[in-house]
LOKOLBA-559126 format. One record per residue (C-alpha): z, y, x; residue number from 1; residue in one letter. Coordinates in nm, 4 decimals. Each point is the difference from the previous one (the first is absolute). Example, Ala and Ser with C-alpha at 12.3 -4.5 7.8 and 13.67 -1.06 7.14 Angstrom:
2
> 0.7800	-0.4500	1.2300	1	A
> -0.0660	0.3440	0.1370	2	S
END
This chain:
195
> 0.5538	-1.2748	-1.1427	1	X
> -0.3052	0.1153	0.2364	2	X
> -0.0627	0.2553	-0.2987	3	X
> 0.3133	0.1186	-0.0481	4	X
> 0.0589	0.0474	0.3689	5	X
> -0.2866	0.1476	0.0911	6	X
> 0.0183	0.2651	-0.2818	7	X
> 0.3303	0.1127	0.1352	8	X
> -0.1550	-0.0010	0.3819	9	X
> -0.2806	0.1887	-0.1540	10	X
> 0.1787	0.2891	-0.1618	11	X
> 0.2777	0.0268	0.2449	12	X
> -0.2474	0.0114	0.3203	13	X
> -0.2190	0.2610	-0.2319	14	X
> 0.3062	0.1951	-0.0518	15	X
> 0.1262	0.0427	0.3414	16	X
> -0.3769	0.0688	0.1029	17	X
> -0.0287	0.2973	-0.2301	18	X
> 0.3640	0.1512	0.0259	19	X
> -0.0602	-0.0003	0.4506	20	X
> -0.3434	0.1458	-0.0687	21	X
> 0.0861	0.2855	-0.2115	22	X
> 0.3389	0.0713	0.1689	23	X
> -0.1754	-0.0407	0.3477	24	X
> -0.3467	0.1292	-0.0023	25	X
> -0.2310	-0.0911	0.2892	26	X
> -0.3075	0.2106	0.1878	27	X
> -0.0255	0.3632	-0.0715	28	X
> 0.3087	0.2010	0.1585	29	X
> 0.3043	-0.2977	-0.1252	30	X
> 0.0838	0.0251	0.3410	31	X
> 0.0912	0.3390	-0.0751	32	X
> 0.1665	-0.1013	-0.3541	33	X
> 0.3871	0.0272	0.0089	34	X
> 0.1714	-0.2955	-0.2235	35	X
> 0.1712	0.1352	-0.2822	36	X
> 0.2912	-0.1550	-0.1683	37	X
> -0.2861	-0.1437	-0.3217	38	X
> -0.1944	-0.1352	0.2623	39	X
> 0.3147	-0.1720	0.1911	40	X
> 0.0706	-0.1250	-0.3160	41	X
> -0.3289	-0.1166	-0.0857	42	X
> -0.0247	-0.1969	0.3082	43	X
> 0.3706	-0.1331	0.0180	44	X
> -0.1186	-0.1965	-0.3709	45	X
> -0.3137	-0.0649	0.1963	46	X
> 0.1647	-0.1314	0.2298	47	X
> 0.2743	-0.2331	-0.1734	48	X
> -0.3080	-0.1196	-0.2319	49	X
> -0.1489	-0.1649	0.3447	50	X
> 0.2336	-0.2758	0.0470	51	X
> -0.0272	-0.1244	-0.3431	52	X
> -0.3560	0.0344	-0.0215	53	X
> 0.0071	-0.2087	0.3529	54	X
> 0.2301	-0.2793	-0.2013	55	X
> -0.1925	-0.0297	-0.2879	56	X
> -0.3290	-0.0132	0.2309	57	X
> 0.1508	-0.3315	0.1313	58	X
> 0.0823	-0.1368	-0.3018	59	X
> -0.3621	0.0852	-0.1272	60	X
> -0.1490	-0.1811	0.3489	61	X
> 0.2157	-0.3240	-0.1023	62	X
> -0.0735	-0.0134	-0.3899	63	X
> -0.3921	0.0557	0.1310	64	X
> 0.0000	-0.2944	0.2274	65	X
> 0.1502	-0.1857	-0.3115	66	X
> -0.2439	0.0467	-0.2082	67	X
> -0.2673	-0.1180	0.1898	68	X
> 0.1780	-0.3370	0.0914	69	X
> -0.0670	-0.2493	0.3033	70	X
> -0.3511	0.0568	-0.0264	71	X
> 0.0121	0.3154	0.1879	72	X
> -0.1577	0.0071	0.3273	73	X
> 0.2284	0.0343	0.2965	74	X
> -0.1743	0.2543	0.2039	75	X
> -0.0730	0.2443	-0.2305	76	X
> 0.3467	-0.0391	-0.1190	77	X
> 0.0840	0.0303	0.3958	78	X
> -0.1401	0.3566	-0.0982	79	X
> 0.0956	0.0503	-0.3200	80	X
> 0.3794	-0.0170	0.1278	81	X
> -0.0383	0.1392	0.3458	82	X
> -0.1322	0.3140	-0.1427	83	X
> 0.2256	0.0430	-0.2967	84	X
> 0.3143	-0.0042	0.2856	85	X
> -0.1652	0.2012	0.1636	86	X
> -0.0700	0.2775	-0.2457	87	X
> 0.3414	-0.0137	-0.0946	88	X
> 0.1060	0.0431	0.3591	89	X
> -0.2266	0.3249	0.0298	90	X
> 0.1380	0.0788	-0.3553	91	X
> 0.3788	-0.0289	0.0904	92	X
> -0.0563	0.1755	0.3338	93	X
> -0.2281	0.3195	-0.1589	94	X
> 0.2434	0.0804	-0.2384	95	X
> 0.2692	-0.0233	0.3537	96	X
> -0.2279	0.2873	0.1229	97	X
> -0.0262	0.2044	-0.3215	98	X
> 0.3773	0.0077	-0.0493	99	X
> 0.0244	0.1799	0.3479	100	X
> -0.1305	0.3077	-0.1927	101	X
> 0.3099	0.0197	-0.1590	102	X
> 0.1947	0.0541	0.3360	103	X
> 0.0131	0.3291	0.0988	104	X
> 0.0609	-0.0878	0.3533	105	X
> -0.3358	-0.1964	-0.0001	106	X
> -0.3448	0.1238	0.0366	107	X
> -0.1456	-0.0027	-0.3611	108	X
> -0.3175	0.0149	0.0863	109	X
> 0.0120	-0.3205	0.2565	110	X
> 0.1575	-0.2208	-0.2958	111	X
> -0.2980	0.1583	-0.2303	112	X
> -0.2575	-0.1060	0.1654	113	X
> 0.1760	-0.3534	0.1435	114	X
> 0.0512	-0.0851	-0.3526	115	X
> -0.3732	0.0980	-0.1208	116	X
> -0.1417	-0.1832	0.2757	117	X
> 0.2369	-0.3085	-0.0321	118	X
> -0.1257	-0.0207	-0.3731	119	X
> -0.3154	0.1368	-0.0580	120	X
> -0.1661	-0.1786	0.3321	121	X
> 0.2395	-0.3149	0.0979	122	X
> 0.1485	-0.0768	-0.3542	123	X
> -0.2897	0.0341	-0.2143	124	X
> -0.2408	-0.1659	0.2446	125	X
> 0.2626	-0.3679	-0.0321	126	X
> -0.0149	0.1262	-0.3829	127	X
> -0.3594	-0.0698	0.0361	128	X
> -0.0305	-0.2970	0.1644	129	X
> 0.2640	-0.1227	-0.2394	130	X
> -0.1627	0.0964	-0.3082	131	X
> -0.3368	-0.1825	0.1753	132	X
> 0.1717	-0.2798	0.0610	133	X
> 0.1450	-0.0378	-0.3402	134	X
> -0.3200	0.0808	-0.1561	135	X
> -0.1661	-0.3064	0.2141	136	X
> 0.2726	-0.2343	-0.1067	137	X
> -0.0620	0.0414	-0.3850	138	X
> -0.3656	-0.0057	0.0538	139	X
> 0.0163	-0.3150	0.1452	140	X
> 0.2672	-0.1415	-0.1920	141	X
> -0.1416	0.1211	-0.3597	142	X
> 0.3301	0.1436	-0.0600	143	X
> -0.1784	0.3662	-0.0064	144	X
> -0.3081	0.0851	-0.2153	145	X
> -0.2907	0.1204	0.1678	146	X
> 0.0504	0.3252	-0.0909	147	X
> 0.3825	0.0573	0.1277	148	X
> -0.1367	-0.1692	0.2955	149	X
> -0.2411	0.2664	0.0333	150	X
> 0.2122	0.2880	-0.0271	151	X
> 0.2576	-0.1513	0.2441	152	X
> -0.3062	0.0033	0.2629	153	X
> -0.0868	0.3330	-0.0604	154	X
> 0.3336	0.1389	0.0067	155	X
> 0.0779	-0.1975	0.3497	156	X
> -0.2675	0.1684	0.0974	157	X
> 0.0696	0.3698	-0.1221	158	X
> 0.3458	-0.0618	0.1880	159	X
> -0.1379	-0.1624	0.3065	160	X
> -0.2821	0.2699	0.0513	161	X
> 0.0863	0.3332	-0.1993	162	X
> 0.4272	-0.0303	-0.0252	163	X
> 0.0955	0.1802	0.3188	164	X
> -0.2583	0.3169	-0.0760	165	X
> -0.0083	-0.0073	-0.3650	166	X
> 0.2960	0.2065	-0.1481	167	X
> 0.2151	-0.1986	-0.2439	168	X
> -0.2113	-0.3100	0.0677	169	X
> 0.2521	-0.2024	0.0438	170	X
> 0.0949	-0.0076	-0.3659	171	X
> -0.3034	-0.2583	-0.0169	172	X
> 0.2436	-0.2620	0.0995	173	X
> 0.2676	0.0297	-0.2810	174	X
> -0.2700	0.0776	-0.2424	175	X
> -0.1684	-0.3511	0.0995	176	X
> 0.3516	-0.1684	0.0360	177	X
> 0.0165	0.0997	-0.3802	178	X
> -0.2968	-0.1091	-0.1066	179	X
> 0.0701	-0.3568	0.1443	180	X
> 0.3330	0.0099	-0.1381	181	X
> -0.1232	0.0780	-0.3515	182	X
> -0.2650	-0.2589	-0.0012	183	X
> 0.2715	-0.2926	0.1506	184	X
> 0.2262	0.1271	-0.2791	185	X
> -0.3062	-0.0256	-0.2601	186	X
> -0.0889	-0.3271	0.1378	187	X
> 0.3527	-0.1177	0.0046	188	X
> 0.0320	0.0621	-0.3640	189	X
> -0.3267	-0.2507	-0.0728	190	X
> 0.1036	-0.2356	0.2200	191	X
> 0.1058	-0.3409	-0.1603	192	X
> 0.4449	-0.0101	0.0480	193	X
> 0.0781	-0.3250	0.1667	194	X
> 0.3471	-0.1522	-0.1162	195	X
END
């Protein structure tokens, strides 16, 4: 379930990343940059991805802390759970401030940058600690090979230090939310069926 979950979190979030950053380009005159009816469109699907993506995020946190069991330990799972609500708290509220572009009473260029800001610097930074946290949990447990282990601290760490002035950064945290989900589904499939 983890697998399957976090495969649909992973291409959902992914989606709704690309679709608000090519309908709502940052730096470089988009303050300037009136919103055309593609681009309303573009975010509008962005934007009705988000919830979703948020649900399936959820379900992905639970079937994570089930495959790890009662041997988890309870402060990094403290962590592990604070951050995850968290992130989909800044989620939920930057895609808020990006659909106030589509109000033409609004300032566009307040909900722009709100919405950047809310993601790339608040969002991805709980994204981070998340994905550390996780990472540190199947290290210790044994339920993640060295390797995926690995990656999940360099990508917490890409996210943590990088997201918020790397452009399109935050795609590291549906690309690793894949990659875990692929390997739970692999290991899922080997895994011994109890009656």
């Amino acid at each position: 379930m983890a697998g399957l979950v976090g495969v649909v979190f992973a291409v959902l979030l992914a989606a709704a990343i690309v679709l608000a950053r090519i309908a709502l380009p940052e730096g470089g005159g988009a303050d300037q940059v009136e919103v055309t009816s593609g681009q309303r469109d573009a975010v509008t699907t962005a934007l009705e991805l988000v919830p979703f993506a948020g649900i399936a995020f959820l379900w992905f946190m639970g079937a994570l802390r089930a495959h790890t069991g009662d041997a988890e330990d309870r402060f990094v799972s403290t962590v592990f759970l604070g951050s995850g609500l968290i992130f989909v708290a800044c989620l939920f509220g930057a895609a808020a401030a990006a659909g106030t572009v589509l109000d033409a009473d609004q300032p566009q260029l307040f909900g722009r940058h709100f919405a950047y800001t809310l993601l790339t610097t608040f969002a991805m930074r709980m994204a981070a600690v998340f994905v550390l946290a996780t990472s540190t949990i199947g290290r210790k447990l044994g339920v993640f090979p060295r390797a995926l282990a690995l990656g999940g601290y360099l990508a917490g760490l890409v996210l943590l230090v990088v997201g918020s002035s790397l452009p399109w950064s935050e795609l590291v945290f549906p690309a690793w939310a894949l990659i875990v989900s692929l390997y739970l589904l692999k290991a899922g499939r080997r895994a011994p069926r109890t009656p």
